[in-house]
Backbone as XML, in Angstrom:
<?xml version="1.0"?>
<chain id="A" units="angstrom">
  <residue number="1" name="UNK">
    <atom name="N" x="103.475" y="124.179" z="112.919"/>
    <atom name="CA" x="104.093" y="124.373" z="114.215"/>
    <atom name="C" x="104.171" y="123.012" z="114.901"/>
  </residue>
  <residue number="2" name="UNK">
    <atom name="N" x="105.346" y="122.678" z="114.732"/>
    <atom name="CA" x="105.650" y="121.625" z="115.656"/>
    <atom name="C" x="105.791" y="121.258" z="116.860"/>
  </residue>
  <residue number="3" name="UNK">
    <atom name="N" x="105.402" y="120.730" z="118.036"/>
    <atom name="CA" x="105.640" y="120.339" z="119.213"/>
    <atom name="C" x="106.809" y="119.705" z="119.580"/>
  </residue>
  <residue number="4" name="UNK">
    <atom name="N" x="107.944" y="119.908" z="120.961"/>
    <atom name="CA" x="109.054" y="119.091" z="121.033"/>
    <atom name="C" x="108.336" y="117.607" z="121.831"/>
  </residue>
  <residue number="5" name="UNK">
    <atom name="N" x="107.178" y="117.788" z="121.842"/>
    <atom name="CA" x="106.507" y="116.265" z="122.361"/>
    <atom name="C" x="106.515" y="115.555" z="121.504"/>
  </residue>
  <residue number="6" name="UNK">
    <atom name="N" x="106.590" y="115.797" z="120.168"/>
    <atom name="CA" x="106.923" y="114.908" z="119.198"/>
    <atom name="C" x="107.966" y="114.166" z="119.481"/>
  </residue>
  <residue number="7" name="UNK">
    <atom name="N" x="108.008" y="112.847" z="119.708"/>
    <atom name="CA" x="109.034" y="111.841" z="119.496"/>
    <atom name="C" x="109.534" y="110.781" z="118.538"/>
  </residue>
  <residue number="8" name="UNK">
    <atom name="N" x="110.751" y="110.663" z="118.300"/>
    <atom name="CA" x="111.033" y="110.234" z="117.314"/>
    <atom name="C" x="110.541" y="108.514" z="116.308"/>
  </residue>
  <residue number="9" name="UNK">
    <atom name="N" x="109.742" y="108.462" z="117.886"/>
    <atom name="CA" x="108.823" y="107.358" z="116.923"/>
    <atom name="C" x="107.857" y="107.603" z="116.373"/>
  </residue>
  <residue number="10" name="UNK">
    <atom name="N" x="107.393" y="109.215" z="116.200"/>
    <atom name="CA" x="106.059" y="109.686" z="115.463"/>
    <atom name="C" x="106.396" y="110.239" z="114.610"/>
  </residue>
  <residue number="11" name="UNK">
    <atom name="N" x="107.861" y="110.106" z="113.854"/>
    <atom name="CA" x="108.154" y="111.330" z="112.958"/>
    <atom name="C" x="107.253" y="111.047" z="111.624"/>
  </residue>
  <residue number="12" name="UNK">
    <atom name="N" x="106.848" y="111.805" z="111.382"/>
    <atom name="CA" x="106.121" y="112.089" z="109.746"/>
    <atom name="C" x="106.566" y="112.801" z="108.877"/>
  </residue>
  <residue number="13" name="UNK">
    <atom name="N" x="107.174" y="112.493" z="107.792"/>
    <atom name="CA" x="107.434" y="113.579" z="106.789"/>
    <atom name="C" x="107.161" y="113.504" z="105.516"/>
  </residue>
  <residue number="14" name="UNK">
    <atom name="N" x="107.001" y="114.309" z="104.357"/>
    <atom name="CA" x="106.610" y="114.307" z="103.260"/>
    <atom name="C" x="107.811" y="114.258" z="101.936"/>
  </residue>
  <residue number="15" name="UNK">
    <atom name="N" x="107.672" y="113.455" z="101.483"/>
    <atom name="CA" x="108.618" y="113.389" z="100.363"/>
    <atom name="C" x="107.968" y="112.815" z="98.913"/>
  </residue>
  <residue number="16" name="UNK">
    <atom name="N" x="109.017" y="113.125" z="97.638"/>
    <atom name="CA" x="108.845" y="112.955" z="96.502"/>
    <atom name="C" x="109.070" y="111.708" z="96.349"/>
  </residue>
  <residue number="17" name="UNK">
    <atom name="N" x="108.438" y="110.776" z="96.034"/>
    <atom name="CA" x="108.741" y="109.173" z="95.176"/>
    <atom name="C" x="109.884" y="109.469" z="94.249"/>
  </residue>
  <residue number="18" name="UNK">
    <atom name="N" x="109.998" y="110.254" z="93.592"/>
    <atom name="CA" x="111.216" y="110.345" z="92.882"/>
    <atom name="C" x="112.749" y="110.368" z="93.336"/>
  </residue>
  <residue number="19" name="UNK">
    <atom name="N" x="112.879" y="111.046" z="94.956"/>
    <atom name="CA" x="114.311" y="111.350" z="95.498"/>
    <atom name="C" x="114.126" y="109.794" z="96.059"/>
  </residue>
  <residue number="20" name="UNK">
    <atom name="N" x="115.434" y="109.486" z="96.159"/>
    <atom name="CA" x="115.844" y="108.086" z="96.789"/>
    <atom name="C" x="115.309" y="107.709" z="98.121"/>
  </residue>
  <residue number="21" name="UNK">
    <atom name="N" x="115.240" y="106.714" z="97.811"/>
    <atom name="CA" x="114.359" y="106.353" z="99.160"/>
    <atom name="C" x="116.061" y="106.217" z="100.697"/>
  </residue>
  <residue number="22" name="UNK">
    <atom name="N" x="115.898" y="107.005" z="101.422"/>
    <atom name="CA" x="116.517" y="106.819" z="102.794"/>
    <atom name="C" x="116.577" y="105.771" z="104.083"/>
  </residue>
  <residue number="23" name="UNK">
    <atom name="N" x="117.514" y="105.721" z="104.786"/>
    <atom name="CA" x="116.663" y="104.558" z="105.897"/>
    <atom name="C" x="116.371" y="105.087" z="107.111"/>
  </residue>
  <residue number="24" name="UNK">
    <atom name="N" x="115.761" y="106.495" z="107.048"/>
    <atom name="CA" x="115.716" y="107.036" z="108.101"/>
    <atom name="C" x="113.577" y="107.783" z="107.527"/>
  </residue>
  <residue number="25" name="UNK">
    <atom name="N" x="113.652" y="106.988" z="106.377"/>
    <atom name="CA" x="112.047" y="107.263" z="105.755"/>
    <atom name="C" x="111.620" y="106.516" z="106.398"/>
  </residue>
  <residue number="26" name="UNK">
    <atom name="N" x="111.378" y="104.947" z="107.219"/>
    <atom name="CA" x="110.390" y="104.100" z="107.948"/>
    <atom name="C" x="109.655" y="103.908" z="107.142"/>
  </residue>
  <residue number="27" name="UNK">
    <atom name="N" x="108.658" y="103.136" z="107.269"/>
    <atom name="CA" x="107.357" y="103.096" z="106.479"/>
    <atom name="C" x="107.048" y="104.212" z="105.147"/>
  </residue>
  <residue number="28" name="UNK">
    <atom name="N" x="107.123" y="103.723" z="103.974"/>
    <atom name="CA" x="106.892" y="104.262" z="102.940"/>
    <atom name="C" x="105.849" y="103.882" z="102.439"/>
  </residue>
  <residue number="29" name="UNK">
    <atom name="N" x="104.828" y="105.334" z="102.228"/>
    <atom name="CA" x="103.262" y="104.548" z="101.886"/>
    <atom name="C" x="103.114" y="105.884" z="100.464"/>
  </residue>
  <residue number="30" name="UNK">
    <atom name="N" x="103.169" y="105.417" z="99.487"/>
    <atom name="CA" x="102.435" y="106.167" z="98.291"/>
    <atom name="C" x="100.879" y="106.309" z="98.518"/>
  </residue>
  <residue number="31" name="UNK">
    <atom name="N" x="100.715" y="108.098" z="98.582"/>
    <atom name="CA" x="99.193" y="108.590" z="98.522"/>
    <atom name="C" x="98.801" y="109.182" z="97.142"/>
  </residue>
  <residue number="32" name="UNK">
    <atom name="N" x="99.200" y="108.951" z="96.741"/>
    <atom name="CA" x="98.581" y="109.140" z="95.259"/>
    <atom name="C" x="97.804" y="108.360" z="95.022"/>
  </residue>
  <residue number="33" name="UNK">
    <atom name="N" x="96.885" y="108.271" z="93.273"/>
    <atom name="CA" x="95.690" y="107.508" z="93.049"/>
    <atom name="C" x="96.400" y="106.756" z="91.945"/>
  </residue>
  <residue number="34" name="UNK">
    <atom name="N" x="96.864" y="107.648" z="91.117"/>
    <atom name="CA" x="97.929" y="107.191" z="90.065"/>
    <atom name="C" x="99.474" y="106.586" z="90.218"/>
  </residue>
  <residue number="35" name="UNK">
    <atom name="N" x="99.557" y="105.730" z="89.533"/>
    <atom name="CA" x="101.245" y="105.096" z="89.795"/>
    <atom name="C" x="102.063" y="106.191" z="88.954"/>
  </residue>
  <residue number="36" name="UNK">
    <atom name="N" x="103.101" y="107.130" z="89.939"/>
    <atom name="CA" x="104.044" y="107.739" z="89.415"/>
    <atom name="C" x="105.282" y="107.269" z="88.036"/>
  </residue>
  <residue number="37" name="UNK">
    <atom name="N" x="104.880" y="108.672" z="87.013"/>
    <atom name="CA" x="105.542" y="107.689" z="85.522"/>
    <atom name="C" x="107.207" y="107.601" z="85.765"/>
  </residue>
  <residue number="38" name="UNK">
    <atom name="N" x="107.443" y="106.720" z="85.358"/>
    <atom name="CA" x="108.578" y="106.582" z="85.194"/>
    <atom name="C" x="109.498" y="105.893" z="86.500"/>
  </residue>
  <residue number="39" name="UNK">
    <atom name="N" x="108.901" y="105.354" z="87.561"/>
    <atom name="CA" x="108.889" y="104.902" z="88.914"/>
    <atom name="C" x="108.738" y="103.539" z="88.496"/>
  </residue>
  <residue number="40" name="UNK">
    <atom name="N" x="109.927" y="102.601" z="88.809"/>
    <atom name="CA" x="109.412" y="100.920" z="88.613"/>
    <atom name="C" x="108.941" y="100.799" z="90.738"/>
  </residue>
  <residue number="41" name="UNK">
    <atom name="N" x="108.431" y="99.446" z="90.343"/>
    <atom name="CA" x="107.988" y="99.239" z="91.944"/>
    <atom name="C" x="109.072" y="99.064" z="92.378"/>
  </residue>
  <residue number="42" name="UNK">
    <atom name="N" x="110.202" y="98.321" z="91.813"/>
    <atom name="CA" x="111.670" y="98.356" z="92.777"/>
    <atom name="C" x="111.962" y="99.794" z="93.289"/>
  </residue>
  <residue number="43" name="UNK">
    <atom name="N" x="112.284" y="100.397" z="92.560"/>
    <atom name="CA" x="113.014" y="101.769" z="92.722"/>
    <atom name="C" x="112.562" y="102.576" z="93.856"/>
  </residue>
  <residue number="44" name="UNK">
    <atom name="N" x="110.635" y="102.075" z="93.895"/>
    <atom name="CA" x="109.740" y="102.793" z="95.129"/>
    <atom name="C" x="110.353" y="102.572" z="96.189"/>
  </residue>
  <residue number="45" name="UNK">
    <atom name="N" x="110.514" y="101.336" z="96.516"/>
    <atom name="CA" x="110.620" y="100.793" z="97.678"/>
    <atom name="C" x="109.841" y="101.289" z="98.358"/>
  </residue>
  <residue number="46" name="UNK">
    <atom name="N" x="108.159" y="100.942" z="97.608"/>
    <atom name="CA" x="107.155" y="101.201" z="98.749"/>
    <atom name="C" x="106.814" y="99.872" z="100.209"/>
  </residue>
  <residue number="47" name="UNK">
    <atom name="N" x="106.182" y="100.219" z="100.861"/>
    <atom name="CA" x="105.554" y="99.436" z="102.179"/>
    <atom name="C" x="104.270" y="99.715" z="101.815"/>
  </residue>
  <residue number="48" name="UNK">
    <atom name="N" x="103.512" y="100.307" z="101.125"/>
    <atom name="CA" x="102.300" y="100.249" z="100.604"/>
    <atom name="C" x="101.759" y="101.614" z="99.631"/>
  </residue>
  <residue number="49" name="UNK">
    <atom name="N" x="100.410" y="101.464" z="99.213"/>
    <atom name="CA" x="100.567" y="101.763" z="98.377"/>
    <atom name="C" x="98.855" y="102.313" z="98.666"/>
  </residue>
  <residue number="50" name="UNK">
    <atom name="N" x="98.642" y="103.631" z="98.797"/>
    <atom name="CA" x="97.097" y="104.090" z="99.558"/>
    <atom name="C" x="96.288" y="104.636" z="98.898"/>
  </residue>
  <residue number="51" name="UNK">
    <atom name="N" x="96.160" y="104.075" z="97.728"/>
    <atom name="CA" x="95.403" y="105.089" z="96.265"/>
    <atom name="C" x="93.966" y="105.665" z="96.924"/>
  </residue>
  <residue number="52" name="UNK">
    <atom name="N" x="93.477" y="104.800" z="97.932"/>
    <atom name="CA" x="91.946" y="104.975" z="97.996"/>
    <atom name="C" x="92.036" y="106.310" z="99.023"/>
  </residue>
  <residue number="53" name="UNK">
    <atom name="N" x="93.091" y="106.368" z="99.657"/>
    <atom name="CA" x="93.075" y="108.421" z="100.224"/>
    <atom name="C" x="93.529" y="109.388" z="99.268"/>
  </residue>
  <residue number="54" name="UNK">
    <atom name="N" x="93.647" y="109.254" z="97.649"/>
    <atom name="CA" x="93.603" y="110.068" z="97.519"/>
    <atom name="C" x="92.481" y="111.200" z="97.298"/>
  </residue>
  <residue number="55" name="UNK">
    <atom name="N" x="93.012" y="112.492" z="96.770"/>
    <atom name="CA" x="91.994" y="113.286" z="96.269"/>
    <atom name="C" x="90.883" y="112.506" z="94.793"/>
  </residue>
  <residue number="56" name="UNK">
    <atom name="N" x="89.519" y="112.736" z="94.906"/>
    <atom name="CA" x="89.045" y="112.790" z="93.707"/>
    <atom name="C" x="89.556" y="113.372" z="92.789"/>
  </residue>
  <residue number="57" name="UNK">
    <atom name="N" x="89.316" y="112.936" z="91.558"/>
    <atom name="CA" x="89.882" y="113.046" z="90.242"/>
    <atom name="C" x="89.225" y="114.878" z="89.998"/>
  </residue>
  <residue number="58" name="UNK">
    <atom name="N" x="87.981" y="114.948" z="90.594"/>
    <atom name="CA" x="86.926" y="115.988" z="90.273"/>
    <atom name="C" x="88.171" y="117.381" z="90.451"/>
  </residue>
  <residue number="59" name="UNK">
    <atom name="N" x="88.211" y="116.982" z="92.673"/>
    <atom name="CA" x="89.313" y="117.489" z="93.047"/>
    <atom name="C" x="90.740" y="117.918" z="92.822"/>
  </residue>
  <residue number="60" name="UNK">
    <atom name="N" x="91.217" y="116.926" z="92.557"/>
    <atom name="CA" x="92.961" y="117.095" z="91.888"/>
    <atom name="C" x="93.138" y="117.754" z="90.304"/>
  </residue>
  <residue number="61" name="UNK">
    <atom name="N" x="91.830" y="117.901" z="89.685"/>
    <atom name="CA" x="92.121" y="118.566" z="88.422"/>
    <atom name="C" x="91.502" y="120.154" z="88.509"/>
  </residue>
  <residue number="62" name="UNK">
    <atom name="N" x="90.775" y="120.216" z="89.291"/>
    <atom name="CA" x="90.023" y="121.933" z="89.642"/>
    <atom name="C" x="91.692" y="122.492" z="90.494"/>
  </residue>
  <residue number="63" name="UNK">
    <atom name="N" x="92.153" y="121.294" z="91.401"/>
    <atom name="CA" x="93.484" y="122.346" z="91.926"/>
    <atom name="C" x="95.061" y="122.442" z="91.257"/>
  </residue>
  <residue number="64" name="UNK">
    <atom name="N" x="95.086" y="122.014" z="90.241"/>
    <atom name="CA" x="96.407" y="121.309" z="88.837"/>
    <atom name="C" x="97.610" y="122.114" z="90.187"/>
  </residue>
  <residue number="65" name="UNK">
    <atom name="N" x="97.422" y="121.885" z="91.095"/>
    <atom name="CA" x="98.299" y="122.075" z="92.136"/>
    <atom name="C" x="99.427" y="123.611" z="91.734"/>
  </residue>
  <residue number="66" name="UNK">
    <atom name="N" x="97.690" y="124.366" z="91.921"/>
    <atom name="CA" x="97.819" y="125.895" z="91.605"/>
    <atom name="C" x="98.214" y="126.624" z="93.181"/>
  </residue>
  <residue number="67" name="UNK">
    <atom name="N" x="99.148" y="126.762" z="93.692"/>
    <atom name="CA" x="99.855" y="127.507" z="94.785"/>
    <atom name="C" x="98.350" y="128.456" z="95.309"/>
  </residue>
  <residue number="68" name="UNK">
    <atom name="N" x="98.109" y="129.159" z="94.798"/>
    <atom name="CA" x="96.808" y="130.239" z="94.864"/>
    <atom name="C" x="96.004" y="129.282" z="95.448"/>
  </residue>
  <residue number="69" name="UNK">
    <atom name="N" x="95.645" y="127.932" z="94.749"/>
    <atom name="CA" x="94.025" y="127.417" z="95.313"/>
    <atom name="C" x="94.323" y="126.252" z="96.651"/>
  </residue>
  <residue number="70" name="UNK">
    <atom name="N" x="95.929" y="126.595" z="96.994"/>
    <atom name="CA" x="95.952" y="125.186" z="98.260"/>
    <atom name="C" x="95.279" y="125.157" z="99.037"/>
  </residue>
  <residue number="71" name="UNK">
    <atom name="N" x="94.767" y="126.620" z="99.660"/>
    <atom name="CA" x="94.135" y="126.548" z="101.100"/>
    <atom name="C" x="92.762" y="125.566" z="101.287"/>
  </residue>
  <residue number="72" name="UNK">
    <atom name="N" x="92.251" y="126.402" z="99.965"/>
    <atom name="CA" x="91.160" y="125.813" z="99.621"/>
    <atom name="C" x="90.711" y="124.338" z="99.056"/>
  </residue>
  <residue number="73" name="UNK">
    <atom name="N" x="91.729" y="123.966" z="98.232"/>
    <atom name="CA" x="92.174" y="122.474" z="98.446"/>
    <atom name="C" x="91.696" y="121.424" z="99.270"/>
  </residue>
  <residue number="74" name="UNK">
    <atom name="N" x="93.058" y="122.511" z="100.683"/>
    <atom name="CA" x="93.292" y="121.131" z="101.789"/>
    <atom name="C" x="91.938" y="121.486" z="102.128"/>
  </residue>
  <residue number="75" name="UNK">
    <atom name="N" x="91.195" y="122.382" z="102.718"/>
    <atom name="CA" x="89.816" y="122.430" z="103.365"/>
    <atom name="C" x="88.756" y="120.923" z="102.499"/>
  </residue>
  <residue number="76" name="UNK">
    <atom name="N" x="88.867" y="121.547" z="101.245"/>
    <atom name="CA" x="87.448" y="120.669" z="100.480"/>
    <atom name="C" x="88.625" y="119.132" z="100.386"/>
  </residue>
  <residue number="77" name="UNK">
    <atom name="N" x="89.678" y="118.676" z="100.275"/>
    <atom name="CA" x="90.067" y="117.493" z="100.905"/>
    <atom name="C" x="90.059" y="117.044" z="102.088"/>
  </residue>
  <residue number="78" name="UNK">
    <atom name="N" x="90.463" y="117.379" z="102.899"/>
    <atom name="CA" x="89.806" y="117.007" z="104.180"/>
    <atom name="C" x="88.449" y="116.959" z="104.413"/>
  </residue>
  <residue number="79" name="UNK">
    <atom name="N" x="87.163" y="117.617" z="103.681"/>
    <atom name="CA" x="86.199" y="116.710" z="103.825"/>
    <atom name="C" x="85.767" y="115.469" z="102.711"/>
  </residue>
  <residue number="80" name="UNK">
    <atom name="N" x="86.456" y="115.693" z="101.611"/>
    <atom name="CA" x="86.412" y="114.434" z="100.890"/>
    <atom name="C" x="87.290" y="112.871" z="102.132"/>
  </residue>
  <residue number="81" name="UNK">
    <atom name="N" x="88.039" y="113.301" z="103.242"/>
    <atom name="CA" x="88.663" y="112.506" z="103.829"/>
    <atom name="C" x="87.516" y="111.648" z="104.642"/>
  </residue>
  <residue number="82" name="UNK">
    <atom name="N" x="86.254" y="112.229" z="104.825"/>
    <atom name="CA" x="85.131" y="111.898" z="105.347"/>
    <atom name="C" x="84.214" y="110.968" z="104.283"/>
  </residue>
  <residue number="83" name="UNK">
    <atom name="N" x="84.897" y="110.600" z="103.693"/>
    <atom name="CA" x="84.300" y="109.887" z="102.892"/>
    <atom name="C" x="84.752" y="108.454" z="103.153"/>
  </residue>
  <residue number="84" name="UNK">
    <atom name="N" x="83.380" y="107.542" z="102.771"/>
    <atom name="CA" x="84.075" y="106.242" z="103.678"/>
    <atom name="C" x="84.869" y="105.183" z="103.177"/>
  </residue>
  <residue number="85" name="UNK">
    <atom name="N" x="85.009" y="105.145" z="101.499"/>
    <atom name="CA" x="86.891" y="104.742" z="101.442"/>
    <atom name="C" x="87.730" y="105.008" z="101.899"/>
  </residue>
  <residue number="86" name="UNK">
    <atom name="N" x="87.852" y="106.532" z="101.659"/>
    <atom name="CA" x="89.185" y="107.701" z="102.553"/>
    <atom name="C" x="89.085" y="107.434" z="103.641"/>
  </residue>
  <residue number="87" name="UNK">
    <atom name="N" x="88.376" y="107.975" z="104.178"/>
    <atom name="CA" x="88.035" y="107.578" z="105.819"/>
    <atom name="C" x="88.946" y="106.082" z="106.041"/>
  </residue>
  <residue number="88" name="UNK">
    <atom name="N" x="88.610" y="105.187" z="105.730"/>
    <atom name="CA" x="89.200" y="103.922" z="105.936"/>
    <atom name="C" x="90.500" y="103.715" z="105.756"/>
  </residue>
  <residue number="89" name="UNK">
    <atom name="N" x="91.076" y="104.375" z="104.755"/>
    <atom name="CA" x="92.210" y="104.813" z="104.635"/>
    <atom name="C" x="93.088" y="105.547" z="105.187"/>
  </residue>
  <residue number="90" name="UNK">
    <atom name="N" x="92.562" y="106.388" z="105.620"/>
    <atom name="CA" x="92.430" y="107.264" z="106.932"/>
    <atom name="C" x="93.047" y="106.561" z="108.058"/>
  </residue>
  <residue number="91" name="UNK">
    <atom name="N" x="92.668" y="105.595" z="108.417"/>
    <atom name="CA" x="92.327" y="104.931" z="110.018"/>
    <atom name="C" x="93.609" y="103.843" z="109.613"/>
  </residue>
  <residue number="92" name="UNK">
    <atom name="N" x="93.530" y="103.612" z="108.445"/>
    <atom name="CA" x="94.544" y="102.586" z="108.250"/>
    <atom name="C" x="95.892" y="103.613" z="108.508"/>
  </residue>
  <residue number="93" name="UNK">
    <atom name="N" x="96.233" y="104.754" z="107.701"/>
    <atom name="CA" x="97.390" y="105.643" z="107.482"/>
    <atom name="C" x="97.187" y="106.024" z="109.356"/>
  </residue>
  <residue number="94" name="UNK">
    <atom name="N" x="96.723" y="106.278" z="109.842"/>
    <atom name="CA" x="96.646" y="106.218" z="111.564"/>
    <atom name="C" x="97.421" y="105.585" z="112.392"/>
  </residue>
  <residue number="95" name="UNK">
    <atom name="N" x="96.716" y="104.193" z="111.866"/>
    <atom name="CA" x="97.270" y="103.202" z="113.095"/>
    <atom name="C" x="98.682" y="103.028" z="112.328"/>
  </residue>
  <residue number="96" name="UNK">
    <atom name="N" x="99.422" y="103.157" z="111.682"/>
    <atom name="CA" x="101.012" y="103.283" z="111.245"/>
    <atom name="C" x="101.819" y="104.105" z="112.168"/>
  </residue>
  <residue number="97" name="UNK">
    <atom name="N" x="101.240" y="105.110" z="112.627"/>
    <atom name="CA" x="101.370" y="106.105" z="112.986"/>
    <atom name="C" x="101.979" y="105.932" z="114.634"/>
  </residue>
  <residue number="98" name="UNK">
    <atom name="N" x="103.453" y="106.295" z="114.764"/>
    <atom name="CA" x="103.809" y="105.846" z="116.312"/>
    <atom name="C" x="104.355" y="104.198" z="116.196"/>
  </residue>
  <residue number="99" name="UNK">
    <atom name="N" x="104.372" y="103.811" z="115.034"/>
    <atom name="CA" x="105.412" y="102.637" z="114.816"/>
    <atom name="C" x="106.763" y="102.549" z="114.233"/>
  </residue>
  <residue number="100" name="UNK">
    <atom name="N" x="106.980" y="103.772" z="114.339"/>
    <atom name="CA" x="108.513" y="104.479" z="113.649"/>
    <atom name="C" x="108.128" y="105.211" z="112.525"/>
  </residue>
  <residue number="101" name="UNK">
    <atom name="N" x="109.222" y="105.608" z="111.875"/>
    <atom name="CA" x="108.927" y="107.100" z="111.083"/>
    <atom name="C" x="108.232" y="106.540" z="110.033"/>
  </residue>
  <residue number="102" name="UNK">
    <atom name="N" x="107.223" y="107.730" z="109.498"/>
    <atom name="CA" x="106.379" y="107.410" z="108.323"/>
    <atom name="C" x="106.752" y="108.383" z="107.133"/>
  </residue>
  <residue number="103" name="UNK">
    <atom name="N" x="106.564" y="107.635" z="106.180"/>
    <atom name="CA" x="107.051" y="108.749" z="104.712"/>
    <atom name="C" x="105.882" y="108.536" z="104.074"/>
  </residue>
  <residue number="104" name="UNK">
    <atom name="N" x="105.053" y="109.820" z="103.727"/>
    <atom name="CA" x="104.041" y="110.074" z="102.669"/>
    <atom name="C" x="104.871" y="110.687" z="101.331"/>
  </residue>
  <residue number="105" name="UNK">
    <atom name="N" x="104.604" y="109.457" z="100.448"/>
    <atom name="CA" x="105.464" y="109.975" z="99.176"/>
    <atom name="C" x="104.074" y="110.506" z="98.098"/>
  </residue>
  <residue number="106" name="UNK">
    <atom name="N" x="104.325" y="111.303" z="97.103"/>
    <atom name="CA" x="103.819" y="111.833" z="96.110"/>
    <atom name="C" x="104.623" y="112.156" z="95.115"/>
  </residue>
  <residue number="107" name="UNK">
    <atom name="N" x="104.285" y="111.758" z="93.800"/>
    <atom name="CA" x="104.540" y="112.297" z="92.782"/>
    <atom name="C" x="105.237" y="113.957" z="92.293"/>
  </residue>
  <residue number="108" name="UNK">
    <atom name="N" x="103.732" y="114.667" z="93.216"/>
    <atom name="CA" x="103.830" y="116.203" z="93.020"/>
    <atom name="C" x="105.101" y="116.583" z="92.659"/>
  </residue>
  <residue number="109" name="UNK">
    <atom name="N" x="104.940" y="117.468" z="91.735"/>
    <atom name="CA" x="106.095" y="118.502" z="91.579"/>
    <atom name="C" x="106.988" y="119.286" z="93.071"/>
  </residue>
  <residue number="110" name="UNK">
    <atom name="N" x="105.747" y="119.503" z="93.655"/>
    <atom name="CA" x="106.033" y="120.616" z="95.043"/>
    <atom name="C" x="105.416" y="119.674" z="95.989"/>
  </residue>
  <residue number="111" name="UNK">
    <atom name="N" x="105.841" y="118.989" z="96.640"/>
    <atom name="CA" x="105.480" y="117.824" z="97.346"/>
    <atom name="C" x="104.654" y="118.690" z="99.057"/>
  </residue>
  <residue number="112" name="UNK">
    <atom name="N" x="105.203" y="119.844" z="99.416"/>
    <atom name="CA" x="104.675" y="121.050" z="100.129"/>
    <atom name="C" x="103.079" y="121.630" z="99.865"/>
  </residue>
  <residue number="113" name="UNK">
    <atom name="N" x="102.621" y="121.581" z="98.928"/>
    <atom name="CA" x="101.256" y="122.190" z="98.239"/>
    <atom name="C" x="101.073" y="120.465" z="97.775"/>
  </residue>
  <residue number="114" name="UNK">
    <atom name="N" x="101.200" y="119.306" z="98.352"/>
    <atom name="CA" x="100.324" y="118.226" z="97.609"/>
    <atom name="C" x="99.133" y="117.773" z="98.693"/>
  </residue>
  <residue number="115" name="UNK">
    <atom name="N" x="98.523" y="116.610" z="98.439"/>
    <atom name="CA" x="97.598" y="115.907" z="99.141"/>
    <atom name="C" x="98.492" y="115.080" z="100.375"/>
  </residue>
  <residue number="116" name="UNK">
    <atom name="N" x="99.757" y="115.036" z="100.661"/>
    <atom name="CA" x="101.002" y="114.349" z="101.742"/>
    <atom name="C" x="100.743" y="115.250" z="102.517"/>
  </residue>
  <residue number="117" name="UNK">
    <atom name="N" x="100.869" y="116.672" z="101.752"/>
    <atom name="CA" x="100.877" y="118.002" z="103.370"/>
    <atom name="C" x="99.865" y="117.844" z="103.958"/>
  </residue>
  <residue number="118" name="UNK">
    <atom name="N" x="98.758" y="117.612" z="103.040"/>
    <atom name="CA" x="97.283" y="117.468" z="104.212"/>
    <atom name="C" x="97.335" y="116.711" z="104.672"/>
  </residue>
  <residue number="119" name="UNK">
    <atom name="N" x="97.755" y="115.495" z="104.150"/>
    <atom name="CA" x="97.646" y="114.454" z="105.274"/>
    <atom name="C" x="98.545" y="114.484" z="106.675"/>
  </residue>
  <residue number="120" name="UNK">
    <atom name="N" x="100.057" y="114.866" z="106.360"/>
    <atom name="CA" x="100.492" y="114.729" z="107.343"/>
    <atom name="C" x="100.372" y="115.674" z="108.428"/>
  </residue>
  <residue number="121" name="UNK">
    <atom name="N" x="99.745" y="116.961" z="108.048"/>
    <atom name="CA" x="99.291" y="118.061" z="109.000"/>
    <atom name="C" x="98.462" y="117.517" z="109.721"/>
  </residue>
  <residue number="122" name="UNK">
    <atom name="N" x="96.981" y="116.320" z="108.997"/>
    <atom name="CA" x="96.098" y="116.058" z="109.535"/>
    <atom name="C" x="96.158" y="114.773" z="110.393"/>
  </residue>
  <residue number="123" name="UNK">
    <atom name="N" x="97.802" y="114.218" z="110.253"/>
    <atom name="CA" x="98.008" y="113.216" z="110.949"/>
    <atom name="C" x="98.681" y="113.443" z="112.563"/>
  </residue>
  <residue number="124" name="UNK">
    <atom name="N" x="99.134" y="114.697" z="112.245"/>
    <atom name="CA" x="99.793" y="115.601" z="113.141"/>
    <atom name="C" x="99.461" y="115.971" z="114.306"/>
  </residue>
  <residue number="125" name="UNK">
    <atom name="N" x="97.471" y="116.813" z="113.333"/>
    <atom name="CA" x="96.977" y="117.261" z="114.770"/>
    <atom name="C" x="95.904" y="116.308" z="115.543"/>
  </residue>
  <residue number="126" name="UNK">
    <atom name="N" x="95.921" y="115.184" z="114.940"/>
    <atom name="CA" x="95.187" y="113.810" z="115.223"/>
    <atom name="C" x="95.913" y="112.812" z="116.268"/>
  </residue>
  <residue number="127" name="UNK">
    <atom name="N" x="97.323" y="113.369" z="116.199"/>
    <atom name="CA" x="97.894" y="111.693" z="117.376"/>
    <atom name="C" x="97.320" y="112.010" z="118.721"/>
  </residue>
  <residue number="128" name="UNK">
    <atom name="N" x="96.909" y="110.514" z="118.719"/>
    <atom name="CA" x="96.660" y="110.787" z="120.823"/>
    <atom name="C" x="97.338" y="109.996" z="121.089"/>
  </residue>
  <residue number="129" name="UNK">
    <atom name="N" x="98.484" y="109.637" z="121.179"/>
    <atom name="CA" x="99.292" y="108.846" z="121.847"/>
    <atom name="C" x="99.599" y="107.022" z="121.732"/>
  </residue>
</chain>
């Protein structure tokens, strides 16, 4: 549920590294841990590159990004986000935040059920201005 207080310098959205990169994406930051196959770094046209928020390896293979286990997922990721790489990563993917539009890219198949939705939900209900 979105707010119309959202302004267009906070837009956040989630996309696939694979669809073309737009100029209406802003800041393009890959959250994955792994470099997406078949992706040269040109083609990314990343602005960075945030391996250390992603999910643990432990994590991302108990959920093989099974529709059934998201809820539960984003919960036990978001407290892996409390962890103090993530965390840092965290604060970094933050302060981006309100400097024009941000694109969380992922690999995922279903980019909706990945580790981008949590983040950007959790970036969502986090802005203070």
């Amino acid at each position: 549920m979105t707010g119309k207080k959202e302004s267009a310098n906070r837009h956040i959205q989630v996309r696939r590294i694979y669809d073309d990169a737009e100029s209406s994406d802003g800041k393009r930051i890959l959250v994955d841990r792994v470099w997406p196959r078949g992706i040269s770094k040109d083609k990314a046209e990343l602005d960075e590159w945030l391996k250390d928020i992603a999910p643990s390896d432990e994590l991302r293979k108990w959920y093989s990004h099974d529709p059934e286990k998201f809820d539960e997922f984003a919960r036990r990721y978001r407290e892996e986000l409390k962890d103090e790489s993530r965390a840092e990563a965290l604060e970094q993917l933050k302060s981006l935040v309100g400097s024009g539009p941000l694109t969380l890219l992922t690999a995922s198949k279903r980019d909706d059920i990945s580790q981008a939705a949590v983040l950007k939900k959790t970036l969502d209900s986090g802005k203070h201005g």
